[in-house]
Every structure is written in C-alpha cells, then in structure tokens.
C-alpha positions as a LaTeX table, in Angstrom:
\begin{tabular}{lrrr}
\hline
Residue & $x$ (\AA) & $y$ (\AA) & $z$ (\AA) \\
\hline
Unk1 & 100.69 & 72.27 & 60.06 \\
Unk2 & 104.46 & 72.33 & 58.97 \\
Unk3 & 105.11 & 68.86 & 59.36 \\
Unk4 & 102.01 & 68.49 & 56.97 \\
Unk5 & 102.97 & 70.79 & 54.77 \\
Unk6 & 106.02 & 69.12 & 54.48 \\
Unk7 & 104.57 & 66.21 & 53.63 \\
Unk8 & 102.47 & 67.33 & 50.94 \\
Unk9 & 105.90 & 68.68 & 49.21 \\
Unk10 & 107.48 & 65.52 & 49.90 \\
Unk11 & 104.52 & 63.67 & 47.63 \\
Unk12 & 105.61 & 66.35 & 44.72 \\
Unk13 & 108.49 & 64.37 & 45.07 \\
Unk14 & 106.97 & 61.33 & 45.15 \\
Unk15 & 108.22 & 60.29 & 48.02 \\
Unk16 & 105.15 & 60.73 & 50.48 \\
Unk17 & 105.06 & 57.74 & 52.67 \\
Unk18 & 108.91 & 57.85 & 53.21 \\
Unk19 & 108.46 & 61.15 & 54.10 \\
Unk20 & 105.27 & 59.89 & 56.00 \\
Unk21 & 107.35 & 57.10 & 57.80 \\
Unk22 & 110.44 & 59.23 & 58.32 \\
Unk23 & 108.08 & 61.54 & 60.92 \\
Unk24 & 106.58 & 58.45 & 62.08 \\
Unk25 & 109.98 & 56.52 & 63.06 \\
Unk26 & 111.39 & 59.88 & 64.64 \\
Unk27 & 107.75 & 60.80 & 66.32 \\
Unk28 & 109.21 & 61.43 & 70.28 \\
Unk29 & 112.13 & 63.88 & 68.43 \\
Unk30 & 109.57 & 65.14 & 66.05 \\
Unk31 & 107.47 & 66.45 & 69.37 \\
Unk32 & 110.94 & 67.25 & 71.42 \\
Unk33 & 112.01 & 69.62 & 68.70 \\
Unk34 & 108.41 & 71.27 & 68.01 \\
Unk35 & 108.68 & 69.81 & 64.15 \\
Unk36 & 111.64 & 72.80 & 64.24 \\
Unk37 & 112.49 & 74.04 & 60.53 \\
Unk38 & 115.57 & 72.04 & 60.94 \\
Unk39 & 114.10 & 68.62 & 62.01 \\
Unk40 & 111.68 & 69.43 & 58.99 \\
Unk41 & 114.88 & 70.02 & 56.63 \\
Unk42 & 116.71 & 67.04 & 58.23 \\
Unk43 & 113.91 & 64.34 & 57.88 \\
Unk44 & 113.81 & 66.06 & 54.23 \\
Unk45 & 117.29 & 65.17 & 53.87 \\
Unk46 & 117.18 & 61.50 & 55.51 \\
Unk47 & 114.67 & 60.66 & 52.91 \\
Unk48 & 116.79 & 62.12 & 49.57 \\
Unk49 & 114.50 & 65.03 & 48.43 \\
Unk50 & 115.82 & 67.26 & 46.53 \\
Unk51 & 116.12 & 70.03 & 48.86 \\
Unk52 & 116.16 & 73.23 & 46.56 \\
Unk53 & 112.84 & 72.04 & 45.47 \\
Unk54 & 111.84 & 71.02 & 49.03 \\
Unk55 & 112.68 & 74.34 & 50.20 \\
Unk56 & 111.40 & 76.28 & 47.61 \\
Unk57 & 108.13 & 74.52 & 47.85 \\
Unk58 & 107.98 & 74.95 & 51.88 \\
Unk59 & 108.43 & 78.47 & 51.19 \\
Unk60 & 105.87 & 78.90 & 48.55 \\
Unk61 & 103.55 & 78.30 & 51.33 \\
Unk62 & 101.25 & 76.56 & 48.14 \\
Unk63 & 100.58 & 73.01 & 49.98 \\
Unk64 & 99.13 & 74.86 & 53.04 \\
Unk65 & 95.30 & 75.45 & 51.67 \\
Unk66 & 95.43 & 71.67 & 50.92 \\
Unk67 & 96.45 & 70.93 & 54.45 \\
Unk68 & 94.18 & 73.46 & 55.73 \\
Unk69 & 91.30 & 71.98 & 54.10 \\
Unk70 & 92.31 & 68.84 & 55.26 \\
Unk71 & 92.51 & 69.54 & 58.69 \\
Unk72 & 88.94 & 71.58 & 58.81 \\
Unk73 & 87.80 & 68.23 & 56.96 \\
Unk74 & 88.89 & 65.90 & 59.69 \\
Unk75 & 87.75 & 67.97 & 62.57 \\
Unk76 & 83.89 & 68.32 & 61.35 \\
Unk77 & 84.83 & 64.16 & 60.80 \\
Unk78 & 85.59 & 64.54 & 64.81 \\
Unk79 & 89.26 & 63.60 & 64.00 \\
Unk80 & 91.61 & 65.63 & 66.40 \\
Unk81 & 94.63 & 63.18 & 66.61 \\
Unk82 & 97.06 & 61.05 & 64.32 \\
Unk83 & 96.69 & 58.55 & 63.38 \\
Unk84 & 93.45 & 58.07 & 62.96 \\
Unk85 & 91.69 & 54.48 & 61.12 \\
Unk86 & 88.21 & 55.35 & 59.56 \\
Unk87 & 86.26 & 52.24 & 57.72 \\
Unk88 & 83.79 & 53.22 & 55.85 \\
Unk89 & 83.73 & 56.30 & 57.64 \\
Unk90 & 83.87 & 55.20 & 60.91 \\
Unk91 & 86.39 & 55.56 & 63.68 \\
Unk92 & 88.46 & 52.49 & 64.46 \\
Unk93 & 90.57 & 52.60 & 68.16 \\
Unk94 & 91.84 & 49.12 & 69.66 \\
Unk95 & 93.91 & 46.32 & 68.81 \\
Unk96 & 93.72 & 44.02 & 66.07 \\
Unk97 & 90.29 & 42.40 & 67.00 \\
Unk98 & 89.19 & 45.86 & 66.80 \\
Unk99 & 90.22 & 46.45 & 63.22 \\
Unk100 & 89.15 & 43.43 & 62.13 \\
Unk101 & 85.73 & 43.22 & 63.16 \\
Unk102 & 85.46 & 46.73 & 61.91 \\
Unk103 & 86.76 & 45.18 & 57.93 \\
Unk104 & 84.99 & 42.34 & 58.74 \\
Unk105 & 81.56 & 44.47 & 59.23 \\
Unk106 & 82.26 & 46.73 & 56.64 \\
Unk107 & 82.62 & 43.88 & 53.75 \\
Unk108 & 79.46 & 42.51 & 54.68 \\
Unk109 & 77.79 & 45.84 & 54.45 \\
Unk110 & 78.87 & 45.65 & 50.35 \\
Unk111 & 77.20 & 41.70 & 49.74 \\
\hline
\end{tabular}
C-alpha cells in the first residue's frame, strides 16, 4: 500500500511512471527493505520530486482511498500480483506469442 501510495503522490508531481520505473528497476531492494519509509523517500529522491511536497502528501494519507479502491477493484478482477496485463479485460501471462495473440484477438473483436 505505501509503495502505491507513493506512487499516486509521485503522479501529483507528474512524474508517475519514473516513479513507476524507479520501484520497478530497484524491485529485489524494494522487497529486501519491506518498501521501508526510507527506500520510499530515497526512490522519491532518485527521481527529483520535490520532497516537502512528497512528504507532505505521504503524510496526508489523501492518495490512500484511491489506492484502496484500486486494490478492492483488482481483487474482485482476480488480480492479486504486479504486474498484471488485462486486454480487454482479460488476463494476459506468457511470453510475447502470448500477448500478441491476445491484441491480435482483441482487434478483431472491434471489426
């Protein structure tokens, strides 16, 4: 939840999917430290937010009902695990054949 949280103040920032990708690059130390406060402030940090607003938003607590809803969302979806690939709603697992028959499927479904 904090390292989604997190994310969702890094977007009032506009800087999401660095934010995203930061967590992403660093996922094995992301686990290791537990997404600690302090990996949390440092990825902040590696990706130039500003971190008075950062903090002050983290503390606000005011992105958590988003994330909440979010997370209730994707587990009535049967998502429990990131990432996840949905195509038109459906859940995509495999290699690139996978993904592409899945696009490939779901483009003919809209002719």
């Amino acid at each position: 939840m904090i390292s989604a949280m997190a994310t969702e103040c890094s977007a009032e920032q506009g800087r999401f999917w660095e934010f995203h990708d930061a967590i992403f690059d660093n996922w094995v130390e992301a686990q290791t430290s537990g997404f600690s406060v302090t990996w949390i402030r440092e990825t902040a940090e590696s990706v130039d937010l500003d971190s008075a607003e950062f903090e002050e938003c983290m503390q606000s607590g005011r992105t958590f009902e988003r994330v909440k809803a979010s997370h209730f969302d994707a587990l009535d979806r049967g998502i429990n695990s990131t990432p996840t690939v949905l195509v038109n709603g459906k859940r995509v697992v495999g290699d690139y054949e996978a993904f592409r028959s899945a696009i490939e499927d779901a483009l003919a479904e809209t002719q």
